[in-house]
C-alpha positions in Angstrom: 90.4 233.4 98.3 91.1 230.2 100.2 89.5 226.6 100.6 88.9 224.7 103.3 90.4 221.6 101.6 89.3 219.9 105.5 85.8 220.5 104.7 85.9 218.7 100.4 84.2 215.7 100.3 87.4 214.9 97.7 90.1 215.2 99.8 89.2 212.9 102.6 88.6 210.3 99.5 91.8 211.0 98.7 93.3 210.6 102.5 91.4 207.2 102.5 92.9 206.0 99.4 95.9 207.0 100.2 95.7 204.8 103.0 94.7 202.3 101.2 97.4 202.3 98.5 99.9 202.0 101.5 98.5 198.9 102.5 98.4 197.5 99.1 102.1 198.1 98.6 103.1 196.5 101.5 102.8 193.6 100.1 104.8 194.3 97.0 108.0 192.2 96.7 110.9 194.5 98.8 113.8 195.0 95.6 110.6 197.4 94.8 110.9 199.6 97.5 112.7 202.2 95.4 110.7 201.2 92.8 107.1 201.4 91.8 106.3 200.8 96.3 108.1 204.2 96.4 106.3 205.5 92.7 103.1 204.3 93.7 102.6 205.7 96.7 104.3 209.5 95.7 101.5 209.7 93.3 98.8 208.5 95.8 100.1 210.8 98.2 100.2 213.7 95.8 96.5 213.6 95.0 96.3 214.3 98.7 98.7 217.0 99.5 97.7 219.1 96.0 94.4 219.4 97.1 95.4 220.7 100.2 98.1 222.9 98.7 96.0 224.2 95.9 93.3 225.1 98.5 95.6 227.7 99.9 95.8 229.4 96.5 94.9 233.0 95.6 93.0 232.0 92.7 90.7 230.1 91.5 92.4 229.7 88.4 95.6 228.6 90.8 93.4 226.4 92.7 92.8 224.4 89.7 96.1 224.2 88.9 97.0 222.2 91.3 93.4 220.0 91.0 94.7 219.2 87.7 98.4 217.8 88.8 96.1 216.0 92.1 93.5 214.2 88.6 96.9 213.6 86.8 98.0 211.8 90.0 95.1 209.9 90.6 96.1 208.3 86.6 99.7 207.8 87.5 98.1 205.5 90.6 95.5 204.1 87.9 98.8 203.3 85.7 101.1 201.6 88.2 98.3 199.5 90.3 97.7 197.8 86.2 101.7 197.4 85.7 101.8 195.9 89.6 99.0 193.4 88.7 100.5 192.5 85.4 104.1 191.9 87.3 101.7 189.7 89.9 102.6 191.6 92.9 98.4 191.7 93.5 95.4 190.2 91.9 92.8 191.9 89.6 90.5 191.6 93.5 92.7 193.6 95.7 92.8 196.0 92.7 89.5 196.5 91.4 88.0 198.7 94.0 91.3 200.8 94.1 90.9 201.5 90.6 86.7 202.3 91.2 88.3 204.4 93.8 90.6 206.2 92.1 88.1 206.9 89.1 85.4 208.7 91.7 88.2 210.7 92.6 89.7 211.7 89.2 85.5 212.1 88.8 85.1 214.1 91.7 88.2 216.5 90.9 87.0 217.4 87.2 83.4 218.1 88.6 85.5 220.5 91.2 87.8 221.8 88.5 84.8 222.9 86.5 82.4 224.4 89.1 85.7 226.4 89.7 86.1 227.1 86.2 82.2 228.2 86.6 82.2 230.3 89.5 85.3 232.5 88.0 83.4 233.4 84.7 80.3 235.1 86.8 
């Protein structure tokens, strides 16, 4: 079955915002290193790598699987970028495009997920 997950359009999004989120939480005070620096980035990073994991599935219905944990991901980053701007380790700015960001790509997964879902009920 296989996918190229190289060749989605949605999983170099998700390398860029991974990326991204690294450079964000740079800046976040360093007694949250363990914290929601090391939370926030396992979830950005997961969006990436579950694309890519899921692409090597047998299945459709496997590769949506792990779509659906990469979407749940992308909310989890969603989630901790609004508790890190209510804690004031950013401003609303540096978050605001993250957040357009990550919505495209929780977007771009479901519109994935359900031209799988599609394709397996021809």
């Amino acid at each position: 079955m296989g996918h190229n997950f190289r060749e989605l359009k949605v999983w170099e999004r998700a390398m860029n915002f991974v990326t991204e989120i690294y450079r964000l939480t740079r800046t976040f005070p360093k007694d949250e290193l363990y914290g929601l620096t090391s939370q926030t980035r396992r979830a950005a990073t997961s969006v990436a790598l579950n694309i890519a994991e899921g692409s090597g599935a047998s299945s459709n219905a496997e590769f949506i699987r792990f779509l659906e944990m990469a979407r749940r991901s992308v909310y989890e980053v969603i989630a901790a970028l609004e508790i890190a701007q209510r804690l004031g380790y950013c401003q609303n700015a540096q978050i605001a495009p993250l957040q357009k960001e990550a919505d495209e790509i929780a977007a771009m997964l479901s519109g994935l997920i359900k031209r799988l879902r599609t394709t397996d009920h021809r």
